[in-house]
Chimera marker file (.cmm) of the C-alpha trace (Angstrom):
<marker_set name="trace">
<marker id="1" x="0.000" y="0.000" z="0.000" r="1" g="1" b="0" radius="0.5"/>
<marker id="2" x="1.578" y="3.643" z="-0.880" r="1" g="1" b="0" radius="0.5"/>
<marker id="3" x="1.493" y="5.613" z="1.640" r="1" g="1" b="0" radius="0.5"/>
<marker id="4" x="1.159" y="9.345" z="1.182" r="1" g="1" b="0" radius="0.5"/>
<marker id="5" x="3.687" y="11.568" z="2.200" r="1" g="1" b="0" radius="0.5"/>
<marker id="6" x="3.127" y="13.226" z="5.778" r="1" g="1" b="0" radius="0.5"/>
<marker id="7" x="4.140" y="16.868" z="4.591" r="1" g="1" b="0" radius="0.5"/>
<marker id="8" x="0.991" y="16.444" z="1.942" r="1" g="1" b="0" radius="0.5"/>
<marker id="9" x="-1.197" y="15.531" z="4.005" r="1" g="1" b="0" radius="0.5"/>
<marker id="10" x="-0.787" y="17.855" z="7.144" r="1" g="1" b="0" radius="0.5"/>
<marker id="11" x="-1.219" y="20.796" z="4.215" r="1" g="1" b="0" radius="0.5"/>
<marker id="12" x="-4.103" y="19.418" z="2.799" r="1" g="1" b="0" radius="0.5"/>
<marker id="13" x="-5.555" y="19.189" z="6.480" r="1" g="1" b="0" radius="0.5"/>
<marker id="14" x="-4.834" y="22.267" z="7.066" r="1" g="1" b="0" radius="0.5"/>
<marker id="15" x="-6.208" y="23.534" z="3.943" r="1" g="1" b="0" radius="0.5"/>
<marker id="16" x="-9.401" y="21.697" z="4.642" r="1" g="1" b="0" radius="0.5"/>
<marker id="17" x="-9.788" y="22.972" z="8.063" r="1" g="1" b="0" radius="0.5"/>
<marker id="18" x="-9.326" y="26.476" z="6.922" r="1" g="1" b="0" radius="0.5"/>
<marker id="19" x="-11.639" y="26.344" z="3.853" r="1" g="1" b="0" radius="0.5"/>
<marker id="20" x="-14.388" y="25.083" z="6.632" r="1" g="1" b="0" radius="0.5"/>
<marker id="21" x="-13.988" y="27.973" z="8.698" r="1" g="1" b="0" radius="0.5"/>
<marker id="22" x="-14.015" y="30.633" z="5.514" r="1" g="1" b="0" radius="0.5"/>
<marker id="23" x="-17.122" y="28.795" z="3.910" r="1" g="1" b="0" radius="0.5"/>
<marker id="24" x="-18.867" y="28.801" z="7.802" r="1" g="1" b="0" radius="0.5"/>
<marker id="25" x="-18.041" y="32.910" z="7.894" r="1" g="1" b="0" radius="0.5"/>
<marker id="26" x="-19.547" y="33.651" z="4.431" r="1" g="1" b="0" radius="0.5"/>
<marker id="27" x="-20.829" y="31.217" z="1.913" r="1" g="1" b="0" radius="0.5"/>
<marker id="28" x="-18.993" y="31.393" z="-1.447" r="1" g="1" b="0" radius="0.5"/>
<marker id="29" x="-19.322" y="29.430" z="-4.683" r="1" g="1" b="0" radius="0.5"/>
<marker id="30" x="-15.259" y="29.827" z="-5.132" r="1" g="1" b="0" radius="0.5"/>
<marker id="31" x="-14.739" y="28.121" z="-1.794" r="1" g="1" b="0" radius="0.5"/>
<marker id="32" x="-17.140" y="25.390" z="-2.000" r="1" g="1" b="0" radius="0.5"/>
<marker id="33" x="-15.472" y="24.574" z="-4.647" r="1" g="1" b="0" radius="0.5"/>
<marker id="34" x="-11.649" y="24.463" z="-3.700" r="1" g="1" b="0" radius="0.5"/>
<marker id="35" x="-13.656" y="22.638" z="-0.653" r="1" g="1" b="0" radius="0.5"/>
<marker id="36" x="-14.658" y="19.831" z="-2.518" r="1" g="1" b="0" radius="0.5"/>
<marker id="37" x="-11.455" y="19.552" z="-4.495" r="1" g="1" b="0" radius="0.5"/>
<marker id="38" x="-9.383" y="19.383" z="-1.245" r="1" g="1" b="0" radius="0.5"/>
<marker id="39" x="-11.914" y="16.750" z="0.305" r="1" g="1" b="0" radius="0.5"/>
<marker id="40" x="-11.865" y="14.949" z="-2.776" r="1" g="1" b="0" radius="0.5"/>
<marker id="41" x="-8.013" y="14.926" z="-2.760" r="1" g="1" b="0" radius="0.5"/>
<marker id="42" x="-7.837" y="13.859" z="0.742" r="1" g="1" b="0" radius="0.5"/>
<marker id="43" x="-10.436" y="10.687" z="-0.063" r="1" g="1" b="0" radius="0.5"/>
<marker id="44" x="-8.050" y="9.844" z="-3.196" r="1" g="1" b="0" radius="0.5"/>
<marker id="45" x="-5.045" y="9.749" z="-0.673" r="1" g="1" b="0" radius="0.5"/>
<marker id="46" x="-6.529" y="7.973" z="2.248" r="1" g="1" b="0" radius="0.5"/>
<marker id="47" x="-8.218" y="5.599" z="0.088" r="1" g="1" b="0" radius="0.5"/>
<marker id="48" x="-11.550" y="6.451" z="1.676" r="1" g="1" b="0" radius="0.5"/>
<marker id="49" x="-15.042" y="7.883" z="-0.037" r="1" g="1" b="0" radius="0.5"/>
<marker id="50" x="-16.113" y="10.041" z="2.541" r="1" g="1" b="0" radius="0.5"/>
<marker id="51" x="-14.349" y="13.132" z="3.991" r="1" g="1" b="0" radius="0.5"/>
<marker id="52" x="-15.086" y="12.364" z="7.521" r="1" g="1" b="0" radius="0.5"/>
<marker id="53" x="-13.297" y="8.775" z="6.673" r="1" g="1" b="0" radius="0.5"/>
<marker id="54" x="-10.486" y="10.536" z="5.255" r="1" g="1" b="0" radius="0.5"/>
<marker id="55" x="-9.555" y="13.115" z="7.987" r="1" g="1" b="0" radius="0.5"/>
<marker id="56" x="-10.065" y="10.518" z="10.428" r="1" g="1" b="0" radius="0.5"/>
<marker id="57" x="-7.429" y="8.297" z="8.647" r="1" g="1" b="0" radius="0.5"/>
<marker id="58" x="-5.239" y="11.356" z="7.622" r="1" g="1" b="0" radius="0.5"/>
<marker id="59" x="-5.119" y="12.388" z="11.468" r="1" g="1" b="0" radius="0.5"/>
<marker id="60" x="-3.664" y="8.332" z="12.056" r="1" g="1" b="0" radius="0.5"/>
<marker id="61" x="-1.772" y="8.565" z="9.494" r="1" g="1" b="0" radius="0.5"/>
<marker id="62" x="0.173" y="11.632" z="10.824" r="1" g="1" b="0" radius="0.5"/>
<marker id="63" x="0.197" y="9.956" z="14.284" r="1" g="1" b="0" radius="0.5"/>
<marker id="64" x="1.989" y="6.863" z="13.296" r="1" g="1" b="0" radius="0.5"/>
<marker id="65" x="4.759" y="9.483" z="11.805" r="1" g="1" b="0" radius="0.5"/>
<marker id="66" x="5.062" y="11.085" z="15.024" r="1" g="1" b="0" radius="0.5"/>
<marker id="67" x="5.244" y="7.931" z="16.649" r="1" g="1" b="0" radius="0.5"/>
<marker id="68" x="7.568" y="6.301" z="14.344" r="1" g="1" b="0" radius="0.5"/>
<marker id="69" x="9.846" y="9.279" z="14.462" r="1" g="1" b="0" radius="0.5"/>
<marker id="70" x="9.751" y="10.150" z="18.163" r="1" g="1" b="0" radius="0.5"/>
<marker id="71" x="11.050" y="6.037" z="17.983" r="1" g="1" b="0" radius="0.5"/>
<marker id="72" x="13.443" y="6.763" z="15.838" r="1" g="1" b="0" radius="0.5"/>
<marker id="73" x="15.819" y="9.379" z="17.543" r="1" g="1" b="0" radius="0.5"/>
<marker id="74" x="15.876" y="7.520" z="20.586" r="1" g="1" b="0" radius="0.5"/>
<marker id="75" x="15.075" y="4.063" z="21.574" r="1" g="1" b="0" radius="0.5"/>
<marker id="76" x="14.990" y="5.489" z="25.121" r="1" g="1" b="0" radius="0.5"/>
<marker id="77" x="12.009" y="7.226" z="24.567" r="1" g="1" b="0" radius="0.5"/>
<marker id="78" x="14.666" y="10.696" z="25.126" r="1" g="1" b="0" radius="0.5"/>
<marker id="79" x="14.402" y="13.264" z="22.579" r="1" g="1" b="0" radius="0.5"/>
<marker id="80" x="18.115" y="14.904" z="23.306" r="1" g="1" b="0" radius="0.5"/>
<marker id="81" x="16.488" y="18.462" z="23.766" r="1" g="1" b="0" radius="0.5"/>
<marker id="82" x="17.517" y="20.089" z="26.933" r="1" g="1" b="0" radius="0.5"/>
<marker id="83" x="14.562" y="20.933" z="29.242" r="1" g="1" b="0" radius="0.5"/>
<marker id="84" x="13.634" y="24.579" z="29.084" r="1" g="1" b="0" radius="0.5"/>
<marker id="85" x="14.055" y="25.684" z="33.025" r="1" g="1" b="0" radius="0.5"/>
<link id1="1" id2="2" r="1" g="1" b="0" radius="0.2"/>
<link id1="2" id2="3" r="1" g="1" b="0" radius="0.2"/>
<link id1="3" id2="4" r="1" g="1" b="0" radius="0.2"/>
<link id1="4" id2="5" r="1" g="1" b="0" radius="0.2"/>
<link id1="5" id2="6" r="1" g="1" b="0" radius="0.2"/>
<link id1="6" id2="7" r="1" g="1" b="0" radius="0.2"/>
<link id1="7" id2="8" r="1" g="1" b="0" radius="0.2"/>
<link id1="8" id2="9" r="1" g="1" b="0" radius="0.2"/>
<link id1="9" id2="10" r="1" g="1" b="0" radius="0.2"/>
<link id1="10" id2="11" r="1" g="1" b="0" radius="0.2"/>
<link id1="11" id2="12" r="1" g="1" b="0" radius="0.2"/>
<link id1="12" id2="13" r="1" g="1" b="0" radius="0.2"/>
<link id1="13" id2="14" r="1" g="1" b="0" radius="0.2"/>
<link id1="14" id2="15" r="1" g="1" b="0" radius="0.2"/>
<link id1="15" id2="16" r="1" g="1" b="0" radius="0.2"/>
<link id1="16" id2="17" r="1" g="1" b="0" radius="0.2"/>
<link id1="17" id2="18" r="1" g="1" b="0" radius="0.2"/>
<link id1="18" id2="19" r="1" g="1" b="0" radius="0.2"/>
<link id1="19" id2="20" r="1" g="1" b="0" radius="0.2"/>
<link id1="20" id2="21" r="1" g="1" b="0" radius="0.2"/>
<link id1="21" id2="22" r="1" g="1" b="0" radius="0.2"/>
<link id1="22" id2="23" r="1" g="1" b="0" radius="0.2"/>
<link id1="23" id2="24" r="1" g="1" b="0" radius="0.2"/>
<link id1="24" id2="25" r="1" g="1" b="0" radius="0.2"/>
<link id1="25" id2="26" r="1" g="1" b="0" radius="0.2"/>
<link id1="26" id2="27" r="1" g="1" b="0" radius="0.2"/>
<link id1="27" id2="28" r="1" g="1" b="0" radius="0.2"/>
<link id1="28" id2="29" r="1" g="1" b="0" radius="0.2"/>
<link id1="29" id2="30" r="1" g="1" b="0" radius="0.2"/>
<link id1="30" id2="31" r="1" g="1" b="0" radius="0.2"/>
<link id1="31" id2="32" r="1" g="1" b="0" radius="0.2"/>
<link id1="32" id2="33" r="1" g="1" b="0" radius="0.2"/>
<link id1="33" id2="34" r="1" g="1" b="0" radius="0.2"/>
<link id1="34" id2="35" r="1" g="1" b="0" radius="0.2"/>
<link id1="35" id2="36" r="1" g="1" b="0" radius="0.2"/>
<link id1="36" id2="37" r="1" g="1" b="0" radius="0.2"/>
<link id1="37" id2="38" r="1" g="1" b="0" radius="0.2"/>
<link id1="38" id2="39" r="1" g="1" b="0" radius="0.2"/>
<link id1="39" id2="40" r="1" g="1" b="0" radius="0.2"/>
<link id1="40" id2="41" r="1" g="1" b="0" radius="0.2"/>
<link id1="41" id2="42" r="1" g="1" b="0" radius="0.2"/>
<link id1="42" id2="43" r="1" g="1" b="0" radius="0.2"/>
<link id1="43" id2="44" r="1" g="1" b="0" radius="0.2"/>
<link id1="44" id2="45" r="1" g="1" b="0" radius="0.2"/>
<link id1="45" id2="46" r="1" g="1" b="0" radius="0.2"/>
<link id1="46" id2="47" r="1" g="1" b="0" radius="0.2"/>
<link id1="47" id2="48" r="1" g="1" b="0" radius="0.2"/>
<link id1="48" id2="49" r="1" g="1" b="0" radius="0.2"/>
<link id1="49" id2="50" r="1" g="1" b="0" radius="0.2"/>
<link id1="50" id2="51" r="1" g="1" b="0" radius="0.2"/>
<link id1="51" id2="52" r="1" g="1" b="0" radius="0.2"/>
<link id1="52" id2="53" r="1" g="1" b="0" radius="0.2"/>
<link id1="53" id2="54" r="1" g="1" b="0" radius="0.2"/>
<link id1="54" id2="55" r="1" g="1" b="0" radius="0.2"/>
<link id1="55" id2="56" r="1" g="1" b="0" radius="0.2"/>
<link id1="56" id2="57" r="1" g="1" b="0" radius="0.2"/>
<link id1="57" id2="58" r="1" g="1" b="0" radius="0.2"/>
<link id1="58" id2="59" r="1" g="1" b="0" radius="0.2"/>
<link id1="59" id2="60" r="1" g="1" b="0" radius="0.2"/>
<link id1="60" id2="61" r="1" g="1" b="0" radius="0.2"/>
<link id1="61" id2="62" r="1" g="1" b="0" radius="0.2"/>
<link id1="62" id2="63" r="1" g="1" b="0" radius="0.2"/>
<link id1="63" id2="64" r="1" g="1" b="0" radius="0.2"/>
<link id1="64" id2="65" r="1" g="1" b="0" radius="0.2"/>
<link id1="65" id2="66" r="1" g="1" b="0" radius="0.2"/>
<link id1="66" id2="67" r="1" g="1" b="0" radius="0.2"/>
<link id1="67" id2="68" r="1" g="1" b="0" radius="0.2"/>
<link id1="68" id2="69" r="1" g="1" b="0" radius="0.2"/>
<link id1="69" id2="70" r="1" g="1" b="0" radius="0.2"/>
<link id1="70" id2="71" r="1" g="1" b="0" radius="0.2"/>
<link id1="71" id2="72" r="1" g="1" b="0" radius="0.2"/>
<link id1="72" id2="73" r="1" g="1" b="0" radius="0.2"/>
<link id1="73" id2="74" r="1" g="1" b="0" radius="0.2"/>
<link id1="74" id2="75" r="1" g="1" b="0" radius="0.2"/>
<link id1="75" id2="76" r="1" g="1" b="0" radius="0.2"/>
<link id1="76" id2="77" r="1" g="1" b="0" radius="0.2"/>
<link id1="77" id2="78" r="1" g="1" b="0" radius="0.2"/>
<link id1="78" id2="79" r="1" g="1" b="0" radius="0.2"/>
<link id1="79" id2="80" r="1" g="1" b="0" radius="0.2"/>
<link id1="80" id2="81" r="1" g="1" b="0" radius="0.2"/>
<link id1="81" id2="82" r="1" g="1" b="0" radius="0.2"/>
<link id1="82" id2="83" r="1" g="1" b="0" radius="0.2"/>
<link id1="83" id2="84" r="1" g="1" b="0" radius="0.2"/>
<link id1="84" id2="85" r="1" g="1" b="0" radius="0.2"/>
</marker_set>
């Protein structure tokens, strides 16, 4: 299964969200439709047919990457950072 690049699909997320809030403010034929090509874009790339499927996967997807990279720089569980005092 391909999985879709993380960077993709925390823009398109954040695209989504932020064509929701401009469509809630003020209706407008331009946005509804940029809206439905971004949900459409996230269904193709989750591999789902409905939006709330899709953002629901997309937010797992994203999840596992944080996971598997806060695994990857160290098997302790330590990040390296210094604490901020």
């Amino acid at each position: 299964m391909l999985v879709p690049d993380p960077k993709v699909v925390r823009g398109l997320l954040t695209r989504y969200a932020t064509l929701q809030i401009a469509q809630a403010e003020r209706h407008s034929p331009a946005v509804a439709r940029e809206l439905e090509d971004v949900s459409y874009t996230l269904c193709v790339m989750t591999g789902t047919s409905s939006i709330h499927d899709a953002v629901a996967r997309a937010d797992d997807l994203l999840a596992q990457e944080r996971s598997a990279a806060g695994r990857a720089a160290d098997p302790d569980g330590e990040s390296g950072l210094p604490l901020a005092v």
